[in-house]
N, C-alpha and C positions, 0 to 999 in steps of 0.2 A: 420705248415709246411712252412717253405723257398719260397722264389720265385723260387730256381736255381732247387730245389725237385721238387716242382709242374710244371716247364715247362719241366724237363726230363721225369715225368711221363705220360706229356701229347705225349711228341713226341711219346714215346714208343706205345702211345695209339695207335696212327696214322698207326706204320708200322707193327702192329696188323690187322688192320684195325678194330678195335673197337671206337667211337663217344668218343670223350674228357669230362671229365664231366663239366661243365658250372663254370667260375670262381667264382661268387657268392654264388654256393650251393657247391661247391669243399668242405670238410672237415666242413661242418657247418650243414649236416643233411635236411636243407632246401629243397625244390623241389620248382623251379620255376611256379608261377602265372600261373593258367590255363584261358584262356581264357573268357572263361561263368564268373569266378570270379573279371577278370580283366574290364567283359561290368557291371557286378554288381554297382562296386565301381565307376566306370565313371558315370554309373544313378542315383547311392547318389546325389553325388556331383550336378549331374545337377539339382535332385530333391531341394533340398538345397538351390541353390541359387538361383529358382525360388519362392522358397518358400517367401525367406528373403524379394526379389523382392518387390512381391505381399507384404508383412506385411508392404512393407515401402510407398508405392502405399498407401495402406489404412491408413495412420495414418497421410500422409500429406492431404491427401484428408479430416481426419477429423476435421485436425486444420488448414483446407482453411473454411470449410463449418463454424467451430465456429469464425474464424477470421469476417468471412462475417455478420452473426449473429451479431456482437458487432458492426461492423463497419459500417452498413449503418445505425442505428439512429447518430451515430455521421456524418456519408455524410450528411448526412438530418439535423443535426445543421447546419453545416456549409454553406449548398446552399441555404435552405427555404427563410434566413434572404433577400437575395441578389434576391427574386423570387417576380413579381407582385404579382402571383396568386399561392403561397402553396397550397401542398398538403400534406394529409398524406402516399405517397411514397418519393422515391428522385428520383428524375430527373433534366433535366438541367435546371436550371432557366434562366425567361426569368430578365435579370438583371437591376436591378432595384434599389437606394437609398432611395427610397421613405418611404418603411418601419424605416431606421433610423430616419427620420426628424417625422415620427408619433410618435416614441418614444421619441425623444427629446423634440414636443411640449407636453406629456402628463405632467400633473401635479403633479404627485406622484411618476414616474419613475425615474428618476432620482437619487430625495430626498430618495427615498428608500436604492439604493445603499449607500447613503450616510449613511443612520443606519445601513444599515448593517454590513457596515465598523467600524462603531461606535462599536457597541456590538460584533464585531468580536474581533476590539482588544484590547479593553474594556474585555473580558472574558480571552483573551489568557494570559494578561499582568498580572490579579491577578492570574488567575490558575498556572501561571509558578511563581508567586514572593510566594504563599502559601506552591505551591505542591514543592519547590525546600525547601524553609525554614522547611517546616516537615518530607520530605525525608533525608536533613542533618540529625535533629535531633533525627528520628530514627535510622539511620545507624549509630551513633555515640556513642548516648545513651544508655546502655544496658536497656531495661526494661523490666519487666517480660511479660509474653504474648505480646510479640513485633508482632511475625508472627502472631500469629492468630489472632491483630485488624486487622495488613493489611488485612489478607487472607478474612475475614469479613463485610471489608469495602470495597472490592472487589465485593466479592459476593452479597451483599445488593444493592450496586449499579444498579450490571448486574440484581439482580431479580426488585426492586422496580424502576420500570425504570418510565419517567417523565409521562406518561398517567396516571399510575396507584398510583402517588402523587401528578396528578395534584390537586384535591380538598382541602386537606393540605395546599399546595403550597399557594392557591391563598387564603384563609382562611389566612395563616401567613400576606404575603403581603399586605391582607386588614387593620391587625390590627397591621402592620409595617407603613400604607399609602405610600405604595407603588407600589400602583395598578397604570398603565400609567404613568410607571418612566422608564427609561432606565438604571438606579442604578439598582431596581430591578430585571430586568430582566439579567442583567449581574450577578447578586449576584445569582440568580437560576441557570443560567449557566453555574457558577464556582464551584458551589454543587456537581453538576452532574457529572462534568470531572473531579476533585479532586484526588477522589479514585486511579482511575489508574493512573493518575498526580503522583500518591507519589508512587506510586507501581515501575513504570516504572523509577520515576529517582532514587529511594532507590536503584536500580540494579547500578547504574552509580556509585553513589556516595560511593558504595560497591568496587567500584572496583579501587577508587583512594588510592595509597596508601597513610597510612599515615605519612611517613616522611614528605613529601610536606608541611604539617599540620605543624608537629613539627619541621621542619626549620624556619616558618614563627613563630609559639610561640617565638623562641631562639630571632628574632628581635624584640620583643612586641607587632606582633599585636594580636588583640582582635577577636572573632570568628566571629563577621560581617565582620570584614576584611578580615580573611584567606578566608568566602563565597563569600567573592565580587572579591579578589584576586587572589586565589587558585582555590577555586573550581568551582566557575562559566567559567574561562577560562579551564580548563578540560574539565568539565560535559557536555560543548559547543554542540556537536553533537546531544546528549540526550534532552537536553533544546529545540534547533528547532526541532525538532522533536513532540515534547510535542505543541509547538507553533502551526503548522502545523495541527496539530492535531486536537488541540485546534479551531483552525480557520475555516476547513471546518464542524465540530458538529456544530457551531454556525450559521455557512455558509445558512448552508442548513435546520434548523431546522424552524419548521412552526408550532407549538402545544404550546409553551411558551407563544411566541411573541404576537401570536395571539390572546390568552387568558387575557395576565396580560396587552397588549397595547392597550387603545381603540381609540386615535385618529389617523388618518390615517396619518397624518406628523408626527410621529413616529415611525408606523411601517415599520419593515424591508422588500427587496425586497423577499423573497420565500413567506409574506404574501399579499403583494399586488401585485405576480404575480396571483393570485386569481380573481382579477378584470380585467382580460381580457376578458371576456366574456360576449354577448350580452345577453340583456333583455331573451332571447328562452334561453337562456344557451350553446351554438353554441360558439367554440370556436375560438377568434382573431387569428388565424393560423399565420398571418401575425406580429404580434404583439409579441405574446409569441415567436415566434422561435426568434427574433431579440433579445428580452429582455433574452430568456435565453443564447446566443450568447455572449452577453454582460455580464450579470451576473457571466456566467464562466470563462472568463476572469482575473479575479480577482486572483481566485485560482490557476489555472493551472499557472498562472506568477509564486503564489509565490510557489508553490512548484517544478517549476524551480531553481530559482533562490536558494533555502535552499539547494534543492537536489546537486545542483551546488559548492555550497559554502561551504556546511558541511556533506552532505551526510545524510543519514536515518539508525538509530540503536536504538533497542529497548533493547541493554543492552551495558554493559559497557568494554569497550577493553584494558584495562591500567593493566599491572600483577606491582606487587609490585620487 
């Protein structure tokens, strides 16, 4: 119906004296919103968004409550170190240097960090020159049951984990004479992280293409060259990563070190943070917060500084 239709039949309506029918339901069948329907749908809606409200109420409140959880032993790293008299809550400390200068006079502290550093990257430096050399040459090489050594040597890892090799282990080392070597202990180290070492860069090195490769054959060089040249400037992200990696297993491991090293100027800091405690066994409070203060240190830098510089991927982003 027309506009000029529907207002003639409305006037007509009028000098009837007949109610005009409503321009909405006019010719559409419709009957206009009755009230009781119109408070219905208003109390949805209010129901609704009090509902949403409340769910968003409850789910910030959940990840205050786990935030809090995670973040007061870290307040509690960072104030103890600076407190006369720690405790095990956090609170304000009363501030204090004292606690550093007992760490700097001990005799072991120190020198620890210093191996640790040693066999840190001492393990990172072979694990990445191994696990980068047999990741090429899997991905390169076809061989038969290629996946299922990886998948394998994978799995054997994740099951025969170092507790449950330790007697093996130190059996080999004995009749290597390499019990209280810092070689050996880097050589166990590099065992262990291998596995996934080659698993993780085989994905990278999967993902270069290989023109790259075979540009570099066309000028002569040789396969250590296209790995020193090609593909190590590629695979760059995957490599610290692996490094990183590499550094905090070794970082923090305390069941090796401590078995195959027996004089204490060799051993690393997670083993002679052991030795903070008094004759009762009463722990240096003061002592331990500051050394592990310190000890973290280390890492959180460098996995600034990698995250910074190259970022964190555990596979490879280059399409052919």
């Amino acid at each position: 119906m027309s506009e000029r239709e529907r207002s003639q039949r409305e006037r007509g309506a009028r000098r009837a004296g007949r109610p005009a029918a409503p321009r909405g339901g006019a010719g559409t069948g419709r009957a206009p919103a009755a009230p009781s329907e119109e408070r219905a749908l208003t109390g949805g809606s209010a129901g609704t968004t009090v509902r949403h409200a409340l769910g968003r109420i409850g789910f910030y409140t959940f990840v205050a409550v786990v935030t809090a959880f995670f973040a007061l032993p870290m307040l509690w790293l960072v104030a103890a170190p600076f407190d006369a008299t720690p405790g095990l809550t956090p609170s304000i400390p009363d501030f204090t240097m004292r606690n550093f200068r007992t760490l700097r006079d001990n005799p072991y502290a120190l020198a620890s960090l210093r191996n640790s550093i040693l066999l840190a990257l001492g393990t990172a430096a072979l694990a990445l020159l191994c696990g980068a050399l047999a990741a090429y040459s899997l991905s390169r090489v076809r061989i038969p049951g290629r996946d299922v050594l990886l998948y394998l040597l994978l799995l054997l890892s994740s099951i025969v984990t170092g507790t449950a090799a330790m007697v093996p282990i130190f059996l080999l080392m004995f009749q290597l004479d390499l019990i209280d070597s810092r070689a050996g202990v880097v050589l166990v180290l590099t065992g262990g992280l291998l596995p996934a070492a080659i698993f993780i860069l085989k994905d990278f090195m999967d993902s270069m293409p290989r023109s790259y490769e075979e540009s570099a054959r066309v000028f002569g060089a040789s396969p250590l060259q296209i790995l020193r040249d090609v593909v190590v400037p590629v695979t760059r992200p995957g490599l610290a990563t692996i490094a990183v990696w590499a550094v905090v297993n070794v970082w923090g491991n305390f069941l090796i070190p401590f078995i195959l090293l027996l004089n204490p100027d060799k051993q690393p800091a997670a083993v002679v943070m052991r030795t903070f405690y008094t004759e009762g066994g009463q722990p240096n409070l003061a002592l331990i917060s500051t050394f592990s203060l310190v000890f973290s240190i280390p890492v959180v830098a460098m996995y600034l500084f990698v995250n910074r510089r190259y970022g964190f991927r555990f596979h490879g982003g280059i399409k052919a």
